[in-house]
Structure formats: C-alpha cells, structure tokens
N, C-alpha and C positions, 0 to 999 in steps of 0.2 A: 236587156237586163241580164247580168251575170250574176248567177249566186255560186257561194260556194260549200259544197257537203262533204261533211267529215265523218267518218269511222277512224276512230282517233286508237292505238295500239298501232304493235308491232305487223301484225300480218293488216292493218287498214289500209287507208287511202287517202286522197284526196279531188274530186270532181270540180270541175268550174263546169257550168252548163249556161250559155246563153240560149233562153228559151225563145226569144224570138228566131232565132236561125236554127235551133236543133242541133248545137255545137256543144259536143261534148268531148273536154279533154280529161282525162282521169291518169292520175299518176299515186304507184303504190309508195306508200310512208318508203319517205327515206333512213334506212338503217346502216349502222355501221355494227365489224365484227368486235367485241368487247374483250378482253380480257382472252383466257384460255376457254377450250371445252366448246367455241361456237356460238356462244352467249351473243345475242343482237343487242343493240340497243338504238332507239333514234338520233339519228345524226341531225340534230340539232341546227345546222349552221344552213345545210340543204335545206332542211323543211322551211328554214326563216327566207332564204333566197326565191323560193319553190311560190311562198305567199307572198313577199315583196315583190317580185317583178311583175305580180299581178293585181293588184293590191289598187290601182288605182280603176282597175274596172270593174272588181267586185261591188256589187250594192249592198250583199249580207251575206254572210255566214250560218251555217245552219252543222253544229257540232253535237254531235251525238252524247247523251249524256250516260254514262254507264259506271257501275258500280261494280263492286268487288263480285267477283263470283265466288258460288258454293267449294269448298274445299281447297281456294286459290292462298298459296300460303302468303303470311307479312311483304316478303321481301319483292315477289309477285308484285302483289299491290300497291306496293312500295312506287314500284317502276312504270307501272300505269299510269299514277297519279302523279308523278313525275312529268309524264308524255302531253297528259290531259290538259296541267297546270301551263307547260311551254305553249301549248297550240292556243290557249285563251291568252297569254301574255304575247304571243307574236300577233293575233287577230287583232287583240287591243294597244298593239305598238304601231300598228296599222289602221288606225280608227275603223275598222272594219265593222260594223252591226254585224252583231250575235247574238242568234238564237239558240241556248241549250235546248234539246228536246229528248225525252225519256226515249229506248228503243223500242218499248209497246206504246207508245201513242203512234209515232210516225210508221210504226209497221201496222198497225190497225186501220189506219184510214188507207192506207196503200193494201191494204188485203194480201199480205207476206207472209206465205207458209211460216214456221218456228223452225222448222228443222235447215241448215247452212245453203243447200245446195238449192231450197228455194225462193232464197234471196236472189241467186242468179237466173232462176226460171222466171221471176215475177218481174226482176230489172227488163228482159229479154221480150216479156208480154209490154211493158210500158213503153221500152226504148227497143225497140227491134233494131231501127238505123243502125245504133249503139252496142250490138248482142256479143259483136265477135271482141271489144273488150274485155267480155269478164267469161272465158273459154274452160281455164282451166278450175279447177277443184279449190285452188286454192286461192283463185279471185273473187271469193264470198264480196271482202271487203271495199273489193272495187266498185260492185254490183251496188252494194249497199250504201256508199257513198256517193251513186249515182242517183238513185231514189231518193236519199236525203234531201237534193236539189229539187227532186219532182216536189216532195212535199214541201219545200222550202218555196217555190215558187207558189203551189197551190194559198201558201199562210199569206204569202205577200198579196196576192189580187185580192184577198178575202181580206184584206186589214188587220190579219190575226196578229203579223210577226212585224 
C-alpha cells in the first residue's frame, strides 16, 4: 500500500511511503523563479507530472489542511490557496482518495513537538531508515510530509480514512 502525504506550500513536500516495504521517496514542492526580486511560485506542470506518474499506485492521499497564518498578508494567502486548490484538483484529476487533515490533529496523535525543527526530530524517532532525508533546517516540510503518511496509514488499518 502506497499513500501519499502532503505539506502543501512553497517550502513543502511531497512523500509516497509504501508501508509494507518501508520505502520512502520524498521530493520537495516543485517551484519555479517568478517574476523580479526571487519571488517562487509552484511550478504547476512538475507537481502534476510528479503525481501522475505515480498516481496509479497510490491508494490515498493524505493533504495537510492549513489556514491562513497570524499576520500573513492577502496576497500571501492569496498564493497559498492558489498551491492548496491545484494539489486537490491534480489528486482529484487522478481519482486519488483524499484525506484533508488539520495539522493539530495529525501532529497530536504522532506526539510532534510545535516548534519546526521538531518535526524533523520526531520524523527521525518514527522513520530512522528515512532520517538522512530531512538533514537540513530547512527540510521541516519533508519530515512532515513523511509523517503525514505514518498517520495516513495508521487512519487506513483503523477504517478511519
């Protein structure tokens, strides 16, 4: 069984995790340079390629659900929800089952510090095989896209998801 977990944004990811074999591939959102000044934005056609070529071994989907943050201005949000809206239209272009899940529900059963860098400590305590994936500072989202599979899996044997 392969599922698939998302941390959907600019600095996220994407994991496929076959649980029966302990195979974990994780690949960060693919972006492209936007405009002047360094601006990223999701390169759209990669992420579509990225889940179609995989698409027929996924069983589910497990997409991080997340909201506007404190002091994040319109146009911010704007482009989030932009990223968020593409990754459920490519999942459901690919009849993929999807599961939305808040990121305090899936990080409370998985017992995940709050603060960034202990998403990659807590990914590292679950998936050790898996550790030298998310190394640097700035692979929170890979870490966390890898756990979303752990609990993506746990919903599946429990009949939740």
């Amino acid at each position: 069984m392969i599922v698939l977990g998302i941390d959907p944004g600019l600095s996220g990811a994407l994991a496929f995790y076959d649980s029966e074999r302990d195979d974990l591939t994780v690949i960060d959102m693919p972006t492209l340079k936007a405009g002047t000044g360094g601006k990223r934005v999701i390169d759209e056609d990669t992420l579509a390629r990225e889940i179609d070529c995989r698409a027929e071994l996924v069983s589910h989907a497990f997409l991080e659900l997340v909201g506007t943050r404190p002091g994040e201005g319109a146009v911010g949000a704007f482009s989030f929800g932009v990223g968020f809206g593409m990754l459920r239209g490519i999942l459901a272009a690919n009849f993929i089952p999807r599961t939305l899940v808040r990121p305090a529900e899936w990080k409370r059963v998985l017992r995940v510090p709050a603060e960034k860098d202990g998403a990659r400590a807590r990914a590292s305590q679950l998936l050790p095989r898996h550790s030298g994936l998310w190394v640097r500072v700035k692979d929170d989202g890979r870490a966390e896209a890898a756990m979303l599979c752990l609990w993506g899996v746990q919903q599946l044997k429990e009949g939740a998801a």
